[in-house]
C-alpha positions in Angstrom: 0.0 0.0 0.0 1.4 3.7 -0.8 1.5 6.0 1.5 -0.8 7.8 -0.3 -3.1 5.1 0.1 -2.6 5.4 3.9 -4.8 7.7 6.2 -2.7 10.6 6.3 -1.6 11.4 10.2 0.0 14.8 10.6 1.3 15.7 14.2 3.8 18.9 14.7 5.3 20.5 17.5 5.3 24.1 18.4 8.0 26.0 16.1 11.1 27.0 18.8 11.8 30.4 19.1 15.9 31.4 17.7 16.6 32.4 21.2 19.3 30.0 21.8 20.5 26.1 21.6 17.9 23.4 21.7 17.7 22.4 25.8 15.7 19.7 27.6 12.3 21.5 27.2 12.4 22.0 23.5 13.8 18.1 22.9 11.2 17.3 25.4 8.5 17.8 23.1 10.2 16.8 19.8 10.8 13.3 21.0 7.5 12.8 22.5 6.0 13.9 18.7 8.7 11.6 17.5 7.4 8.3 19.2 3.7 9.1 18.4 5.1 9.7 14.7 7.2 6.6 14.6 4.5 4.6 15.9 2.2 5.9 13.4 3.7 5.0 10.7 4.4 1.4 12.5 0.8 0.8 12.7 0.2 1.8 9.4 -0.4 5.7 9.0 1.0 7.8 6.5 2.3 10.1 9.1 4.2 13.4 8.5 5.7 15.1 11.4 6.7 18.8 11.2 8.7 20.7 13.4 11.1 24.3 12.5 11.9 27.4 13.8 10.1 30.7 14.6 12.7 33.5 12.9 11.0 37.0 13.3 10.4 39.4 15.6 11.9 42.4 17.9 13.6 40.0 20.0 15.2 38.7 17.1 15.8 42.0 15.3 17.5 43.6 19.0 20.0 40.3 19.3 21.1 40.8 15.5 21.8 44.3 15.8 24.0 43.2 19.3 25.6 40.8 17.2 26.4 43.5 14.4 24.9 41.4 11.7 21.6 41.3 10.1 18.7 39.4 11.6 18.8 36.8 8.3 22.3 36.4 9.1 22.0 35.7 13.0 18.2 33.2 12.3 20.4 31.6 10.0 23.5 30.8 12.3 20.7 29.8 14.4 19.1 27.0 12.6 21.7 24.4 11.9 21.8 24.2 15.7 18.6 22.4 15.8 19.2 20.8 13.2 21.5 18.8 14.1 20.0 18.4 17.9 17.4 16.7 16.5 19.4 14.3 14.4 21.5 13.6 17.1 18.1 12.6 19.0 17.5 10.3 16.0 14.3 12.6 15.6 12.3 11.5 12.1 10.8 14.9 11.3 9.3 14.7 7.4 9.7 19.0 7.4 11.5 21.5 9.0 10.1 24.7 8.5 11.8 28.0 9.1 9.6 31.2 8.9 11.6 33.3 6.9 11.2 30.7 3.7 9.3 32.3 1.0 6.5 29.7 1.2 6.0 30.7 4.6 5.7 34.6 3.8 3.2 33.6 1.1 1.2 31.7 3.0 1.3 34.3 6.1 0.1 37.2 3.2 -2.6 35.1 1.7 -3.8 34.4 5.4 -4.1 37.6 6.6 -5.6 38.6 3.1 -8.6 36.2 3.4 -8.9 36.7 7.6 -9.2 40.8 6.2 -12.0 39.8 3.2 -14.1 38.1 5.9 -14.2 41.5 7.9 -12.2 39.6 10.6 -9.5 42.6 10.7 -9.3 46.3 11.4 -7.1 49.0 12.4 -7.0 51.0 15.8 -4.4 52.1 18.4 -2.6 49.8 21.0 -1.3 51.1 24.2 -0.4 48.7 26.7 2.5 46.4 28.4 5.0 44.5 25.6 7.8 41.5 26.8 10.3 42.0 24.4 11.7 38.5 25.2 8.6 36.6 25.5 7.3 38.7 22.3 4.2 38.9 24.3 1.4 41.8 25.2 0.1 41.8 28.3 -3.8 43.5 29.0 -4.1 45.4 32.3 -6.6 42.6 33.9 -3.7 40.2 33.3 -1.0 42.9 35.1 -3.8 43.6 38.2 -4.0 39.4 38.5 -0.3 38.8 38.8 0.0 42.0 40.9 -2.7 40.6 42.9 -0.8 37.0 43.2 2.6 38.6 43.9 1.3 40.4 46.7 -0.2 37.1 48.3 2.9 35.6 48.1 4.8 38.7 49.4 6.3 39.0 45.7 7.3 42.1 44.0 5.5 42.7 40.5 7.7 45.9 39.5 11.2 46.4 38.7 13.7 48.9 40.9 12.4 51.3 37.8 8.8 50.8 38.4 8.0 49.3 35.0 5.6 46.2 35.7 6.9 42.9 35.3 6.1 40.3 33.1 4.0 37.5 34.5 5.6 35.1 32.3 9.5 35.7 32.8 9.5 38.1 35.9 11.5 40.6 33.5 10.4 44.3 33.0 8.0 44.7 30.7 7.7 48.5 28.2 5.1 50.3 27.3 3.8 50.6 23.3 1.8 52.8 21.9 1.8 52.2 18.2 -0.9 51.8 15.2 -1.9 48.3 14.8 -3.9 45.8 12.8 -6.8 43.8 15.3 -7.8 40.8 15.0 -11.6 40.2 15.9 -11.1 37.6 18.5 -13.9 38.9 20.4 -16.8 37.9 17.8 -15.9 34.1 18.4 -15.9 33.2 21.8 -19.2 31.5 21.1 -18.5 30.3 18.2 -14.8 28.7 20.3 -17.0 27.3 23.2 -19.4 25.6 20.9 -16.4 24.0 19.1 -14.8 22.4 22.8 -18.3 21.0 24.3 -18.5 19.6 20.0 -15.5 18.4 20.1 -14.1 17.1 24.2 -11.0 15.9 22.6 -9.7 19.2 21.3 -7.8 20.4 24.6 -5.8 17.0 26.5 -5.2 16.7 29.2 -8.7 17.5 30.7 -7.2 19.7 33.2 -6.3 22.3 29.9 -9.4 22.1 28.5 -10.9 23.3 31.8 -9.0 26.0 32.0 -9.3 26.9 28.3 -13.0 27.1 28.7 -13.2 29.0 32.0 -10.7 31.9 29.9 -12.6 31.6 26.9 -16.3 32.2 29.0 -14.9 35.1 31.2 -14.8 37.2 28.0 -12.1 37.6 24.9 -11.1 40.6 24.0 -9.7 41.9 20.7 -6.1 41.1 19.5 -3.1 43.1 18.2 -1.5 41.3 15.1 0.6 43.6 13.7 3.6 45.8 14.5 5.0 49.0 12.8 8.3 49.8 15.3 10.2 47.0 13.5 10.1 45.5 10.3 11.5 42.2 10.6 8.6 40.4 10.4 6.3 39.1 7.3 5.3 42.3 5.5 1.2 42.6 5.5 0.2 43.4 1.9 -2.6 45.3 2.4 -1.0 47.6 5.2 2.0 49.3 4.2 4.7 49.8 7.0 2.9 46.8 8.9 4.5 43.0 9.6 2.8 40.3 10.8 3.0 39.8 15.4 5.3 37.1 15.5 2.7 34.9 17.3 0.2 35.5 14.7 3.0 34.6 12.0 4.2 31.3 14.1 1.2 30.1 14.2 0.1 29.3 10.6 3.7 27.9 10.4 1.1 24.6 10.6 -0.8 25.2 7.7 2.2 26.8 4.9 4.0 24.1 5.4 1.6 21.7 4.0 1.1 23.8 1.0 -1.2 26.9 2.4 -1.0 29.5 0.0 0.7 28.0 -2.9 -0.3 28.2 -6.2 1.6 25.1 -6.6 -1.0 22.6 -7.5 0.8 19.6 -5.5 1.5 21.6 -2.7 -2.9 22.5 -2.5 -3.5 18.5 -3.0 -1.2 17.9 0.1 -2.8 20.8 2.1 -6.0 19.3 1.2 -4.9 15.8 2.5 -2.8 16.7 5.5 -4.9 19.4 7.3 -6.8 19.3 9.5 -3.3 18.1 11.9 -4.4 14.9 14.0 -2.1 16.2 17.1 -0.5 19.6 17.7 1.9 19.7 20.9 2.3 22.4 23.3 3.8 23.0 26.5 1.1 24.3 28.5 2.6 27.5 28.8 1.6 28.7 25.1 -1.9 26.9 25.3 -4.2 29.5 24.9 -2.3 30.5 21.4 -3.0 27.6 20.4 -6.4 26.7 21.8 -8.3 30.4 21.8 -6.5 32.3 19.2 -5.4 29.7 16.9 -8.5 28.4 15.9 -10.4 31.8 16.3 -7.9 32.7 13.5 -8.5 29.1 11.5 -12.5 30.0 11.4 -11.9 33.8 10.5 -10.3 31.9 7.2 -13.0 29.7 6.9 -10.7 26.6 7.4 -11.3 23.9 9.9 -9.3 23.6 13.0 -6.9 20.9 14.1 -8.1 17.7 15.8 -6.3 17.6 18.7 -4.1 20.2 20.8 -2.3 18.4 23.5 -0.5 20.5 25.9 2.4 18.9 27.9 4.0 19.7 31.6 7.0 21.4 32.6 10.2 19.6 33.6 11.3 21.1 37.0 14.6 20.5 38.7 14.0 21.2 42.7 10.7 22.4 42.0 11.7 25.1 39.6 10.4 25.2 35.8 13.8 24.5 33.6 14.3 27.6 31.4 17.8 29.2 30.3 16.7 32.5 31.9 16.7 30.4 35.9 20.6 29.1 34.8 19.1 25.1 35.4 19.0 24.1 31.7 21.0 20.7 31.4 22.3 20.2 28.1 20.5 17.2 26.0 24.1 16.2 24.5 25.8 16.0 27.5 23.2 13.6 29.2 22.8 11.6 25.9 26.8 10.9 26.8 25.8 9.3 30.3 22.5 7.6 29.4 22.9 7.7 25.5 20.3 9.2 22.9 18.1 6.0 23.7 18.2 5.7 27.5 17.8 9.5 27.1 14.7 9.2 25.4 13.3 6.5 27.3 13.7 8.3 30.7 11.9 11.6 29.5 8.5 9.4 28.2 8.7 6.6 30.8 9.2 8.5 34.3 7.8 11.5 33.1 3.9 11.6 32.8 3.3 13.0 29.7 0.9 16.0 30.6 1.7 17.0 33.6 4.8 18.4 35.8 7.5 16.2 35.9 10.5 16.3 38.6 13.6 15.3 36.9 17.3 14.5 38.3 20.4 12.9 37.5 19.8 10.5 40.3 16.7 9.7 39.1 17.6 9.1 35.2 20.1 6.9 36.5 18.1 4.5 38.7 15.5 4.1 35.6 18.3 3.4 33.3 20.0 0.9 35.5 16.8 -0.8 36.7 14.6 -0.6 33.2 17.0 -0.6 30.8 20.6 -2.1 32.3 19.0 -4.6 34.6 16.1 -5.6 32.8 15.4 -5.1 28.9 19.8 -5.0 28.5 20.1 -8.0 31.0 17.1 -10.1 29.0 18.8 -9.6 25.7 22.2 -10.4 27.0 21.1 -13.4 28.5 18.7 -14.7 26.1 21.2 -14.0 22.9 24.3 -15.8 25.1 22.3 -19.1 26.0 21.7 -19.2 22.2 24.5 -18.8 21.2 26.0 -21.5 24.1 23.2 -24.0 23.6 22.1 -23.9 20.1 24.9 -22.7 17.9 23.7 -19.2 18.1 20.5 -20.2 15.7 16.9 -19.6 16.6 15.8 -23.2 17.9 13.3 -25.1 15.1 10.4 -27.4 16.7 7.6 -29.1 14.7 4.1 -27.3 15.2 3.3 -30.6 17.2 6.2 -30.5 19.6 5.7 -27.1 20.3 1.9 -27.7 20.8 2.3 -30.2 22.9 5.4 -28.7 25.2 3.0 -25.3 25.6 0.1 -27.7 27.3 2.7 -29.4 29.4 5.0 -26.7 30.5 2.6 -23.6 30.0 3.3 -20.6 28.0 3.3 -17.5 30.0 4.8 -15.2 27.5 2.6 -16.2 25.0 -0.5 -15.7 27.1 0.8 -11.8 28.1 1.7 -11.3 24.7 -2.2 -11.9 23.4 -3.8 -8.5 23.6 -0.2 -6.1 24.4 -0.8 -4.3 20.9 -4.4 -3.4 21.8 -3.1 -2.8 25.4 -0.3 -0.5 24.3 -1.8 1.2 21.3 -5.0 2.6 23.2 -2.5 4.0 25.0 -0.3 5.3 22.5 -3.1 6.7 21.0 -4.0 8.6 23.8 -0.5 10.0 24.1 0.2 8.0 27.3 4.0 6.9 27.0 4.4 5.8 30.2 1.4 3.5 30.1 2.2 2.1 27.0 5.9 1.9 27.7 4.7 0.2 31.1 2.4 -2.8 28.7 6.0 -3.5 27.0 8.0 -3.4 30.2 4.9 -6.5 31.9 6.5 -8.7 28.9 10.0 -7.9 29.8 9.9 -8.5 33.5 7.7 -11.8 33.2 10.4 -13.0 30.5 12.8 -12.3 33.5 11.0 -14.3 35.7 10.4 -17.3 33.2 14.3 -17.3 32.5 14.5 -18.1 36.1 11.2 -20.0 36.5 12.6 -22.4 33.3 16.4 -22.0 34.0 17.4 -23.4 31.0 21.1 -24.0 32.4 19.4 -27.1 34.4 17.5 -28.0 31.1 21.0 -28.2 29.1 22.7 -30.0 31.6 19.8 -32.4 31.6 19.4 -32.3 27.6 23.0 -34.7 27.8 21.0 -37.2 28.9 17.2 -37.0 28.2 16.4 -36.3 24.4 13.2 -34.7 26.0 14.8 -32.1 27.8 16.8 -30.5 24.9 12.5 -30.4 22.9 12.2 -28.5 26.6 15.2 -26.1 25.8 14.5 -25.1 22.8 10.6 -24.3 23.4 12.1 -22.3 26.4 14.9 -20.1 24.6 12.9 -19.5 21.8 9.9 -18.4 24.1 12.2 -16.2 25.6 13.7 -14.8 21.8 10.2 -14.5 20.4 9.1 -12.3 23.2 12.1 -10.1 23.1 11.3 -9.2 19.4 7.6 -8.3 20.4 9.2 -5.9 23.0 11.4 -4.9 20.5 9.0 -3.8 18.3 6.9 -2.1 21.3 10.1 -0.3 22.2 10.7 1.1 18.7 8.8 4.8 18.8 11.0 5.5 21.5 14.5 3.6 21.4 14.2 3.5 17.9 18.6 2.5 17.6 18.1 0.0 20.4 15.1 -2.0 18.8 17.2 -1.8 15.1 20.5 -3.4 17.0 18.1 -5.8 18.6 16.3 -7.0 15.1 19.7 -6.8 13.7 21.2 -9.1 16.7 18.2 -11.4 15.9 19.2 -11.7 12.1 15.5 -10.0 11.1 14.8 -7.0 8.7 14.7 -3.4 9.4 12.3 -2.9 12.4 10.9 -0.1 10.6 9.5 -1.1 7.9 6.8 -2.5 10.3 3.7 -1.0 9.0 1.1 -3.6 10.5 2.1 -3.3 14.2 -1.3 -5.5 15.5 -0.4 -8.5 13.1 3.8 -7.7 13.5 3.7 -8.3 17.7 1.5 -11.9 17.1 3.2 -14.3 19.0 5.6 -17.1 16.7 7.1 -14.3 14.2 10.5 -14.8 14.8 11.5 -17.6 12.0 13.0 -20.6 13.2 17.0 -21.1 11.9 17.9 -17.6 12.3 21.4 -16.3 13.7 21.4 -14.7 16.1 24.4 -12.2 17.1 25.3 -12.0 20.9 27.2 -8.2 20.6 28.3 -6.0 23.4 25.7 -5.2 26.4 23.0 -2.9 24.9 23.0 -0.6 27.7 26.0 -1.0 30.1 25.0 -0.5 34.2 25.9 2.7 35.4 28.1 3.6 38.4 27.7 6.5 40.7 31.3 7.9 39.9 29.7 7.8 35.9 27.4 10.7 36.6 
C-alpha cells in the first residue's frame, strides 16, 4: 500500500523560538511527537511530522543588531543548531520549516488577506505592556492578576524602575503605543465554546481544557496582530509599514507548510490531505495560542481547526520550571553521553507523565536506566542472545508445530498468554499519548520473561538435555519463548528507542524494524523464524556507576 493510500496522520510540535540552543524543554517535546510519529507510521499511517523554527520578531531583530549582523544572518547561524540536535536525537521529522522561507511569507500574506476579506481585521491604536523577550502583550486585567498574586505571596511585581513585570518571565516589561492591525477575536468566543463542548478531545489533558473554557467564557477581547516599530517580520500586503506579530506569523507555520498559499498545484493537494493536523503539541505555557486564538484565526479563514491540541508539563529541577533564563537548563548532548540518545529518550517518556509536571534529576535518570534498561530489557537480551549462542549454535531453535503444541500444554506458556492483547493494550495508550502506560504494557513482557528465564532455567535444562532427548524439545521451546518475546518488545520499544530495537532485530538476524507498518499482526506471538542467527554483541545498555554521573 502507498503511503498515499494510507490515512494521512500529521502531528507537529510548536515552532522553537531562535533564542538559543535546543535544551531539555524544546527536545522534550520533539521526541514525545517523534514516538507518536514513529509509531504511526508502524501501525500503518501515512504520518508526517513537522517541526522548524520561529525566525521573526523584535527580540530577534534587537539580538542581530548586538551581534552586528543582520537578523537573516543571525536566524540563520541559528538554525543548523537544531538541526543537528534533533538528528542527534534520532528525531524522524518529514519538514522542517523556518519562517523566513518564502512559502512561509506567502502563505502568512494570503492568510491575513482572506482573515481581512471576511471582515475579521481592522485597524486601531494599541497602548499597553510588551515583553520584548517573550514577544508577548500583556492586557491590564492580566497585570492587576499577577500583581494581585505577587502580593499574596509577598512577591514584587515591578522592577527597581517601576516598570511592571512580566508574568511570564518576571523581567520588565515596556510600554507601546503604536498603530496596529486587530484581529476580531472577540466575535468568536461563542463560536470557540461551541467547538470544545462539540469536540471534548480538542484540549488534553482534561485539566487544559478546563482551563481553556473557563478563559474563553470570562470574556475575549480583541487582539493586536501587527507591528509598525520593527520590520522584521512578514510584511502585511494590504497595510504598508505593517509586519505580521510574530505569534500570529508562528502560528500558521502549521498550515504553509503543508502547501497553504501555494499556487503550486501539488502543494494545494497535500494541504488538502494533510490538514486538519491529527495532534499539535504544546507546552502548557503557550496553550491559549493555540487553543483560543489559533482556531479563532482558523474559522476567521473559513478553514477547519486541528483535531487535537495536546499540551504537555513542565520539567522542573528542585521544584523550579527548567528555562535558560533560571541558569538550570541541562544540556540534552551531555546527558545523551551518560544515558545515551536512547536511555535518554526512554527516561523523558517513561518517568515523566506526559501531561503533567514532571520532577527530573540525575539520580533519578540513572536508577531508571539501570533498573529498566541495564538490569532488565539490556540483562534479558544479554542473557537470552548468550544461552543461544552456548546451547544452540547461536540459531533460533526449530520445533515441529506438534512438539511445540504439545510442550506449551505441558509446561505452559506465559509469555505467549501476556503477549495476546499487548498491541491493543499498548496502542490505546499510545493513541492517547500516554507513553508511560504504554511503555509500562511492553515493560509487563519484559519483566515476566525475566521471571520465566528463572522460573525455566534453561542452564538445568542443558545439563539435563545430555542425557534426556526430552529435555533439549524442553530447551528449545524455552529459549525461543524467551527470543520471540524479546522481538515483540522490541518492536513495542521502537517509537522510542528507535537505535536499540534496530541493534536488537539486527542481533536477531531480522529486517529493518521499521518497515513495520502492521504493528497488530507484526507483535503476534511465533514471528521470529526458526533457523535464524542470532548475534550476541556487546551489552545494549552498560549498568551505570555513581562515579559515571
Amino acid at each position: 500500500m502507498s503511503n498515499t493510500e494510507k490515512p494521512s496522520y500529521y502531528l507537529t510540535t510548536p515552532i522553537y523560538y531562535v533564542n538559543g540552543v535546543p535544551h531539555l524543554g524544546t527536545a522534550y517535546t520533539t521526541i514525545a511527537a517523534d514516538a507518536l510519529a514513529r509509531f504511526a507510521r508502524m501501525d500503518g499511517l501515512d504520518a508526517w511530522y513537522l517541526t522548524g523554527l520561529d525566525e521573526h520578531g523584535q527580540k530577534v531583530a534587537q539580538e542581530a543588531e548586538k551581534a552586528g549582523v543582520s537578523p537573516q544572518d543571525w536566524v540563520d547561524s541559528v538554525a543548523p543548531k537544531f538541526l543537528e540536535a534533533w538528528k542527534a536525537l534520532n528525531i524522524s521529522n518529514d519538514d522542517f520549516i523556518r519562517t523566513t522561507e518564502e512559502r512561509h511569507i506567502t502563505g502568512v500574506q494570503r492568510f491575513f488577506e482572506k482573515m481581512r476579506e471576511n471582515g475579521y481585521i481592522y485597524q486601531d491604536t494599541y497602548a499597553g505592556y510588551y515583553c520584548v523577550p517573550d514577544e508577548t502583550f500583556f492586557t491590564d486585567e492580566q497585570l492587576a492578576e499577577f500583581d494581585e498574586k505577587n502580593k499574596a505571596e509577598g512577591q514584587p511585581s515591578v522592577s527597581e524602575d517601576g516598570a511592571p513585570l512580566c508574568p511570564d518571565c518576571q523581567r520588565p516589561l515596556t510600554f507601546v503605543q503604536e498603530d496596529n492591525l486587530f484581529f476580531r477575536l472577540s466575535a468568536f468566543q461563542d463560536r470557540l465554546l461551541a467547538y470544545y463542548e462539540e469536540n471534548p478531545s480538542f484540549i488534553c489533558p482534561e485539566i487544559r481544557r478546563n482551563e481553556v473554557v473557563s478563559f474563553v467564557r470570562s470574556g475575549l477581547k480583541d487582539l493586536s496582530v501587527s507591528r509598525t516599530t520593527f520590520d522584521w517580520g512578514v510584511p502585511i500586503t494590504f497595510a504598508p509599514g505593517h509586519v505580521s506579530y510574530v505569534w500570529v506569523d508562528a502560528l500558521i507555520n502549521y498550515i504553509t507548510a503543508i502547501g497553504y498559499g501555494s499556487d503550486d498545484p501539488e502543494k494545494q493537494a497535500q494541504f488538502k490531505r494533510r490538514w486538519p493536523s491529527q495532534v499539535q503539541f504544546v507546552g502548557k505555557d503557550i496553550i491559549r495560542f493555540h487553543c483560543v486564538i489559533w482556531p479563532a484565526m482558523l474559522m476567521a479563514a473559513d478553514i477547519e481547526p486541528p483535531e487535537k491540541v495536546f499540551a504537555h508539563g513542565f520539567l522542573l529541577t528542585k521544584g523550579e520550571k527548567m528555562s535558560k533564563s533560571r541558569g538550570n537548563a541541562m544540556s540534552p548532548a551531555q546527558l545523551c553521553e551518560i544515558f545515551s540518545v536512547d536511555g535518554y529518550r526512554f527516561y523523558f517518556l517513561t518517568d515523566v507523565q506526559f501531561g503533567a509536571d514532571g520532577s527530573i534529576s540525575l539520580e533519578r535518570m540513572a536508577q531508571v536506566y539501570n533498573a529498566d534498561l541495564a538490569n532488565s530489557w539490556g540483562n534479558l537480551c544479554s542473557r537470552a542472545f548468550n544461552m543461544t549462542g552456548k546451547y544452540f549454535d547461536g540459531l533460533v531453535p526449530t520445533l515441529s508445530a506438534d512438539t511445540a503444541e504439545r510442550l506449551s500444554k505441558e509446561l505452559g506458556n506465559p509469555l505467549a498468554s501476556l503477549a495476546e492483547g499487548l498491541y491493543g493494550r499498548y496502542a490505546a495508550a499510545m493513541r492517547e499519548v500516554d507513553y508511560s502506560g504504554a511503555l509500562a504494557e511492553a515493560k509487563k513482557l519484559v519483566d515476566r520473561a525475566n521471571l520465566y528465564v528463572e522460573e525455566s532455567a534453561p542452564w538445568n535444562l542443558a545439563k539435563a538435555a545430555t542425557e534426556e532427548p526430552a529435555a533439549e524439545e524442553s530447551l528449545a521451546f524455552v529459549l525461543y519463548n524467551i527470543l520471540e518475546a524479546i522481538r515483540i518488545v522490541a518492536l513495542l520499544f521502537a517509537p522510542v528507542m528507535p537505535e536499540t530495537s534496530a541493534e536488537v532485530f539486527r542481533r536477531l538476524g531480522l529486517g529493518d524494524v521499521f518497515e513495520t507498518c502492521d504493528l497488530e499482526q507484526s507483535v503476534g506471538w511465533g514471528g521470529l523464524p526458526a533457523g535464524n542467527t542470532v548475534e550476541i554483541g556487546a551489552p545494549l545498555f552498560p549498568r551505570l556507576k555513581e562515579d559515571e554521573l
